[in-house]
C-alpha positions as CSV (number, residue, x, y, z in Angstrom):
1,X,112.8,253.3,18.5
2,X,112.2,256.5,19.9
3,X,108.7,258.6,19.6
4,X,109.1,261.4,17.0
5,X,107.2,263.7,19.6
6,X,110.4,263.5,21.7
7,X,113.2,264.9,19.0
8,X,113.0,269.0,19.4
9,X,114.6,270.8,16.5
10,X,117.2,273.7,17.3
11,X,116.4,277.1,15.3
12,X,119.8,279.0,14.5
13,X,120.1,282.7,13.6
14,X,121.2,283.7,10.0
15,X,124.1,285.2,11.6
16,X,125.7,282.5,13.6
17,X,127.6,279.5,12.1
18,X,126.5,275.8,13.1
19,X,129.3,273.8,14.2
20,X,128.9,270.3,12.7
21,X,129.6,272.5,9.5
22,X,126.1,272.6,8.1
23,X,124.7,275.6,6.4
24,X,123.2,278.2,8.7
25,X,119.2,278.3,8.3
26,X,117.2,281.5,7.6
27,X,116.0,283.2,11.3
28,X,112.6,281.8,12.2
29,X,113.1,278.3,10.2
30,X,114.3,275.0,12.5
31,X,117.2,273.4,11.7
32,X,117.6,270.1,10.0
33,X,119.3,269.0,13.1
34,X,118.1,267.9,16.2
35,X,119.1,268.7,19.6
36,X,121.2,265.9,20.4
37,X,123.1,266.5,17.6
38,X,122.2,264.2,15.1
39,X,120.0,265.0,11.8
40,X,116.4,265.0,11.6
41,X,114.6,262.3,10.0
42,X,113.7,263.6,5.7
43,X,110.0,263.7,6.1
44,X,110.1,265.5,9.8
45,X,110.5,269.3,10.4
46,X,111.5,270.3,6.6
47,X,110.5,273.4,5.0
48,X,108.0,273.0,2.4
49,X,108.8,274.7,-1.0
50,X,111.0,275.1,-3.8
51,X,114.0,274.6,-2.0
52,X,113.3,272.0,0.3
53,X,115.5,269.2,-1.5
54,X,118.2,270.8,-2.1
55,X,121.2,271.0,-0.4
56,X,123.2,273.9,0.2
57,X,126.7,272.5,0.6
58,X,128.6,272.8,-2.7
59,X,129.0,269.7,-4.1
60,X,132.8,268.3,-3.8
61,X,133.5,269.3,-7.9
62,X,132.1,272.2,-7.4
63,X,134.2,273.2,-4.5
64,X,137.6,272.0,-6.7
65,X,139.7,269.4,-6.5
66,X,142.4,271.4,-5.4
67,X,145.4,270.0,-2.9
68,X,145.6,272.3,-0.2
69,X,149.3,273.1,0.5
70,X,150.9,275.0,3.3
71,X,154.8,276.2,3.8
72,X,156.4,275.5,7.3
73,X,159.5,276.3,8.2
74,X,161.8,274.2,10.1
75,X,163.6,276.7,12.8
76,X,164.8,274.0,15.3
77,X,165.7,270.7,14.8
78,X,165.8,268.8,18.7
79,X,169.0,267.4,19.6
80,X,167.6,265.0,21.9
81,X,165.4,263.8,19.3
82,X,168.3,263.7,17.0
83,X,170.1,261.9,19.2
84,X,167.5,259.2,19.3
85,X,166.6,258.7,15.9
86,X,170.0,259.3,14.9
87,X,171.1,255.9,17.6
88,X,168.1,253.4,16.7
89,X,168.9,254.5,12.8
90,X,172.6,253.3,13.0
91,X,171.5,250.4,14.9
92,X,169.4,249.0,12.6
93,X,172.3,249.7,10.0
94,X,174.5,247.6,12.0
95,X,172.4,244.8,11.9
96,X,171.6,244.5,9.1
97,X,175.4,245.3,7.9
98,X,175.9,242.0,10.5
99,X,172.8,239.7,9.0
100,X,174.6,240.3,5.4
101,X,177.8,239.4,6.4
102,X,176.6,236.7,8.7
103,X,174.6,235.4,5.4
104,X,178.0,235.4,3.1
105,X,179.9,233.9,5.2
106,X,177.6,231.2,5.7
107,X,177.2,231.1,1.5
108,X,181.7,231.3,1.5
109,X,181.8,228.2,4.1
110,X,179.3,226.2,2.4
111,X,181.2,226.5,-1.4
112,X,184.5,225.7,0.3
113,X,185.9,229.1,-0.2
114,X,187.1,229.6,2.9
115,X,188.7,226.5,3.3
116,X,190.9,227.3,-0.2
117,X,192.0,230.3,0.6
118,X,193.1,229.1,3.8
119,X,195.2,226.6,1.8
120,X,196.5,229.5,0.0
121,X,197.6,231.3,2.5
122,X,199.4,228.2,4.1
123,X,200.4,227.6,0.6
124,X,202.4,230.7,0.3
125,X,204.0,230.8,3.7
126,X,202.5,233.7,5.0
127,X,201.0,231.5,7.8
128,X,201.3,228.5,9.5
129,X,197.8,226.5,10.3
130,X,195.9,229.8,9.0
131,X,192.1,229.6,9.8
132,X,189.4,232.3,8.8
133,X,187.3,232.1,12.7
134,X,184.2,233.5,12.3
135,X,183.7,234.2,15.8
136,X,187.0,236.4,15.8
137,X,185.3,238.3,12.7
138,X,182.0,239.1,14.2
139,X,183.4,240.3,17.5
140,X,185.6,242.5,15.8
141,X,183.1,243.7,13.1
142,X,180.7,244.1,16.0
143,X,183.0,246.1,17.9
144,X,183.6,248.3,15.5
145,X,180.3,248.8,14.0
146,X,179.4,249.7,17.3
147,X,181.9,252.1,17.8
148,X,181.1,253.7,14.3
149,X,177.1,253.4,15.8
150,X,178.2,256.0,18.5
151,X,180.7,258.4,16.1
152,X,178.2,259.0,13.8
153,X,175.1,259.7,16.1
154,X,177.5,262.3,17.8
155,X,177.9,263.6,14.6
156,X,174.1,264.1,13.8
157,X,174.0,265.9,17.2
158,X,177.0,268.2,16.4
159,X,174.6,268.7,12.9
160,X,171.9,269.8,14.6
161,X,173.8,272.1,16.7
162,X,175.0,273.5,14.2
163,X,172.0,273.9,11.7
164,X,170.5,275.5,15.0
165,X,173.0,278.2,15.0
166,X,172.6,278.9,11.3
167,X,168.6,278.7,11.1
168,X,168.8,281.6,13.1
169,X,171.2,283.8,11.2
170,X,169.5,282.2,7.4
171,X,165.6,281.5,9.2
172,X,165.7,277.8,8.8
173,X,164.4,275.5,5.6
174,X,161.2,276.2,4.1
175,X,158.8,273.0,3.2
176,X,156.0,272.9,1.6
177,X,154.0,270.2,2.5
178,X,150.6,269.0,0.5
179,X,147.8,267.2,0.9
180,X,146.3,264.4,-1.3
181,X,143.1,264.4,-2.3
């Protein structure tokens, strides 16, 4: 513990505006705060009187309850950025597209589905020895899943491009964004 003779108390004109947001004190009076920056003990350097209890920071109902809000407007959108988000997005599309159809395939071959229509096929005469190869499937649907990864991303960039050009003729989208309280 520290001696209470060390702590000095700062005095603050009416006029000037404390920083750690507490009210400003009256000239001549010391501050409820201490030089180091941290509050003053309750029964050390208070004014006696009426008002020595109170407090004079409105209380958080009396201040309102109100959201505050504020209305940006998006001018630029970052192509790189785009680019980016746009890439890892599709990705994760991809594999999941890829986990789903690994998963029913896996459910088909277990039932005996693919092995029946198989037998249809060969049934038929469409095909000699026909087999459904899964490893044929997910190369191809990996190959072009890939392919559609990259189309798409360009696309988004050729979208911001474009909404670039056109925020500057219209002034871009307004959003109002808000904050819970």
């Amino acid at each position: 513990m520290s001696d209470p003779s060390d702590r000095t108390t700062v005095t603050a004109p009416a006029s000037d505006p404390t920083s750690a947001g507490a009210p400003a004190t009256p000239a001549g009076e010391p501050s409820t705060l201490m030089a180091e920056g941290r509050p003053a003990p309750p029964d050390q350097d208070r004014p006696a009187g009426p008002t020595a209890g109170r407090s004079t920071v409105p209380a958080r109902s009396e201040r309102g309850a109100r959201a505050r809000q504020a209305r940006v407007v998006v001018r630029k959108l970052g192509p790189w950025s785009v680019l980016k988000i746009s890439f890892l997005f599709y990705v994760c599309v991809l594999v999941v597209f890829l986990g789903a159809m690994l998963i029913l395939y896996g459910a088909l071959g277990a039932i005996g589905l693919l092995d029946t229509v198989s037998g249809l096929i060969e049934d038929l005469g469409w095909s000699e020895g026909f087999e459904i190869h899964g490893d044929w499937l997910f190369t191809r649907a990996l190959a072009i899943g890939f392919g559609l990864v990259v189309l798409w991303t360009l696309i988004n960039v050729f979208v911001a491009f474009l909404y670039n050009l056109l925020s500057d003729i219209v002034g871009g989208i307004e959003v109002t964004l808000s904050e819970r309280r």
